[in-house]
C-alpha positions in Angstrom: 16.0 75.9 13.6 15.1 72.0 14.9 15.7 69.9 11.9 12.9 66.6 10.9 15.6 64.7 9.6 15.0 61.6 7.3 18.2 59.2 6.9 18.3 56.6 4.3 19.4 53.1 5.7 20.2 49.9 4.4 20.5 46.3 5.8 22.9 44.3 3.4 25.1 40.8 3.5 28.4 40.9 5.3 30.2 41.5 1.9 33.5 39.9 4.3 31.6 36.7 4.3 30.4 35.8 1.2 31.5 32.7 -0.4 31.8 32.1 -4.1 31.3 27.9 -5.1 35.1 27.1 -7.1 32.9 25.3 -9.5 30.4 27.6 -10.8 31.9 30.9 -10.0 28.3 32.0 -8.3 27.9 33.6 -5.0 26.4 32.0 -2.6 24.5 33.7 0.1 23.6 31.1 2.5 24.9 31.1 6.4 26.1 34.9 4.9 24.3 37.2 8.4 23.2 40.8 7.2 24.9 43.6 8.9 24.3 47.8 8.3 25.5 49.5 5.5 28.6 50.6 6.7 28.7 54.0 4.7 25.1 54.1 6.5 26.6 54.8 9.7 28.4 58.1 8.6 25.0 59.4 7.1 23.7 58.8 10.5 25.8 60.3 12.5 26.2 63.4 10.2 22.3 63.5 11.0 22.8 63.3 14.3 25.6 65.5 15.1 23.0 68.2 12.9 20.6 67.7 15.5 22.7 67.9 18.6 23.1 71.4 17.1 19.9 72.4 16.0 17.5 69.9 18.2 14.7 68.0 15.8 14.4 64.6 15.1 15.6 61.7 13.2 14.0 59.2 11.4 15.3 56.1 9.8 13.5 54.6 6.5 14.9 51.5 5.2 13.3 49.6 2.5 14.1 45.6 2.7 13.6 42.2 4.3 12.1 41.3 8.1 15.8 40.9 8.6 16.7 44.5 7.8 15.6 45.5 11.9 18.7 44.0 13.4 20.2 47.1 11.4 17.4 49.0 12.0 17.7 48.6 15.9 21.2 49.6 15.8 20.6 52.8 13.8 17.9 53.5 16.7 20.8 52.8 19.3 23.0 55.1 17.9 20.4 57.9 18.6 17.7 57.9 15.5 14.2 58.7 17.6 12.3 56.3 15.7 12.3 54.3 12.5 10.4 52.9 9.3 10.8 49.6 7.3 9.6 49.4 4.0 9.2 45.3 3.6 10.2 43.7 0.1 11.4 40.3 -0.2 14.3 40.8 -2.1 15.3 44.4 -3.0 18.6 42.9 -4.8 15.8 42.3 -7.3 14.9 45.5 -7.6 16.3 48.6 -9.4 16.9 51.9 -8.5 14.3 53.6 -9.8 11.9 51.2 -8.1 13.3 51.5 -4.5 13.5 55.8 -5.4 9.5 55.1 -5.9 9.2 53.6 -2.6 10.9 55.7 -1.0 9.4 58.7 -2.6 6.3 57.4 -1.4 6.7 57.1 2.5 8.1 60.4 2.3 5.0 61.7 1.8 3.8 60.3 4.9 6.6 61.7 7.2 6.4 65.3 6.0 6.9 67.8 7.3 10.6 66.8 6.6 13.5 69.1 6.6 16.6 67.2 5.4 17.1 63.6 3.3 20.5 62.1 4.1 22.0 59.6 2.4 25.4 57.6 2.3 27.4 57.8 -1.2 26.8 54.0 -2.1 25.1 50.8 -0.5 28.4 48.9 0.7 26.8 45.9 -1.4 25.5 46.6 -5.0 26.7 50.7 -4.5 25.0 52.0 -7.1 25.3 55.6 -5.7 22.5 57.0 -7.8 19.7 56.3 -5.1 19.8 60.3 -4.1 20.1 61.7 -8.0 17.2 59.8 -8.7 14.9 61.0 -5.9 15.8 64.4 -6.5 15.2 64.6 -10.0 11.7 62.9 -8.9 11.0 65.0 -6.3 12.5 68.1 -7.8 14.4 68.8 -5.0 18.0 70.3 -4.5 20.8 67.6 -4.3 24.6 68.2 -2.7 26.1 65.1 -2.8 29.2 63.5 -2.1 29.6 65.7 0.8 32.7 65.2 3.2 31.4 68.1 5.9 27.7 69.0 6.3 26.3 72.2 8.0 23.0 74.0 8.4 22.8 77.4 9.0 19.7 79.3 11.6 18.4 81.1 7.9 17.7 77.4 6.5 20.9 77.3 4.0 22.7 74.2 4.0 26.1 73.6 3.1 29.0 71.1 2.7 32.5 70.5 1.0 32.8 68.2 -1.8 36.4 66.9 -2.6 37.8 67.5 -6.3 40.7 65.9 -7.7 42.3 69.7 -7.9 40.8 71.0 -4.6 37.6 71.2 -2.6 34.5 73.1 -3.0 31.8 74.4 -1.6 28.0 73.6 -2.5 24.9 75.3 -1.4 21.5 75.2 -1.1 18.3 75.8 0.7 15.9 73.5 2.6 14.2 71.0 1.9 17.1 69.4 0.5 18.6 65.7 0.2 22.4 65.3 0.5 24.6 62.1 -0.1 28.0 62.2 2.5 31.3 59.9 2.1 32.9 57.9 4.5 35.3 60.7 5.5 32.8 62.7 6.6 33.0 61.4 10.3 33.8 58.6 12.8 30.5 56.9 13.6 29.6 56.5 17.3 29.4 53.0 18.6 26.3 52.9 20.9 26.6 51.9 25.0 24.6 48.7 26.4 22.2 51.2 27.6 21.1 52.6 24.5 21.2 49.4 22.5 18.9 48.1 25.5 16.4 51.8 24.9 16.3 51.2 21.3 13.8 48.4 21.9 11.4 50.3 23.4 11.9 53.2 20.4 9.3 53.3 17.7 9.7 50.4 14.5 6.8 50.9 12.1 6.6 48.2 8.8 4.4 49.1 6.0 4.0 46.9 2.7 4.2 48.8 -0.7 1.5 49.1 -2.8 1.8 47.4 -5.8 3.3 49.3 -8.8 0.8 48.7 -11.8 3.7 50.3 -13.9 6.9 48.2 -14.9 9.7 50.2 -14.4 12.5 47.9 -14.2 15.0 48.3 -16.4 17.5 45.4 -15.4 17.2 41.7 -14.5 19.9 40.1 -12.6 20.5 36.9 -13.8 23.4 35.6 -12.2 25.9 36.7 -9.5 29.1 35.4 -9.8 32.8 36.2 -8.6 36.6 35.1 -8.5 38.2 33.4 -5.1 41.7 33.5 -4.6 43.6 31.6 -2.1 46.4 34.1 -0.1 49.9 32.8 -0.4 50.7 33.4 3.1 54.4 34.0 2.2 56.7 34.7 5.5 59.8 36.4 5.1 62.6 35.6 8.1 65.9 37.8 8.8 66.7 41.3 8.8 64.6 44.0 8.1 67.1 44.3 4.9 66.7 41.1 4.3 63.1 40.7 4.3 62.8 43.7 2.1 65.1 42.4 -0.4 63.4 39.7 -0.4 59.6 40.8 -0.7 60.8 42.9 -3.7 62.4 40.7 -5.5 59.3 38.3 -5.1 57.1 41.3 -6.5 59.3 41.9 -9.5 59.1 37.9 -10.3 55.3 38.3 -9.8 55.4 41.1 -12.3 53.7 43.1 -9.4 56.1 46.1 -9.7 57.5 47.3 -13.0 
């Protein structure tokens, strides 16, 4: 059964970059490049190692900035047929439920679908409630937090979720949407030659319509954040030594009880 696969990706700030002003205590984003989500990449390829499988397609929607198609090109690399970016100016302004509406939206214009994937949190904000909220929208089924994904020929799909007491199993039936963690899989990293084909894959922007209806229900007003200096502490001697010696600076730092 060839799957239409639609995977949810998102185009964020190197969170291993940011800088936070000493004086103020607010983030700064400037000089800070964007990069892909990196839980992204495991929905991806759990789409992708579905259609090596089954055959179909993939199709990439991202909602975001002009910037968001550096990620967007290297989710195409990686093997997505062709991609959509939903253009906003700052979507750290928006909330949930007004991204789920946008997405809900272009939906509509790629069906038939088969399959919504989606990674367990945005590596930035990670909300993790992107999925629940387009399900209970859409009314569609939703396994989520999925660490192995399968679809069986009859159109049932299934997966594991890990439990603090064990694993289970959760099923459903097509259409479906489906949220994956990181341990799902190793993502592939794409070859000079498909970064190079990705360029000549399809990239279509839309603008939203405008929502007459307010439905935000935050307002970020500030972003701030704490920035520690490492000690950089070098222990010298025996590996006895050093140990003794790390401990016993761990029990003066109250580190260890």
């Amino acid at each position: 059964m060839p799957l239409n696969i639609v995977v949810l990706l998102k185009h964020i700030y190197d969170e291993n970059q940011l800088k936070v002003d000493q004086s103020t205590g607010q983030v700064s984003f400037q000089g800070v490049p964007g990069k892909l989500s990196t839980f992204d990449r495991n929905s991806l390829e759990a789409a992708l190692r579905l259609k090596q499988k089954l055959g179909g397609s993939i199709t990439t929607l991202t909602v975001g900035p002009q910037e968001s198609e550096r990620s967007i090109r290297e989710g195409l690399a990686m093997g997505a047929d062709r991609a959509m970016l939903v253009k906003v100016a700052n979507i750290l302004e928006m909330s949930a439920n007004e991204v789920a509406r946008i997405i809900i939206n272009q939906l509509e214009s790629l069906k038939p679908w088969h399959l919504l994937v989606a990674s367990e949190g945005g590596a930035d904000t990670y909300t993790s409630i992107l999925p629940s909220i387009i399900a209970q929208k859409t009314g569609l089924p939703l396994l989520s937090y999925l660490k192995s994904l399968d679809v069986l020929e009859d159109g049932t799909i299934k997966g594991d979720r890990a439990l603090e007491r064990g694993i289970i199993t959760v099923k459903g039936k097509l259409p479906a949407i489906v949220s994956v963690v990181s341990e799902i899989n190793e993502p592939r990293i794409p070859t000079l030659l498909q970064i190079m084909a990705s360029t000549k894959k399809e990239l279509k922007t839309v603008i939203p319509e405008e929502n007459k209806q307010e439905d935000r229900y935050f307002k970020i007003l500030s972003l701030s954040g704490k920035s520690r200096e490492r000690k950089r502490i070098i222990y010298e001697g025996s590996t006895q030594e050093v140990v003794s010696k790390l401990v016993d600076s761990l029990l003066k730092e109250g580190a260890l009880p």
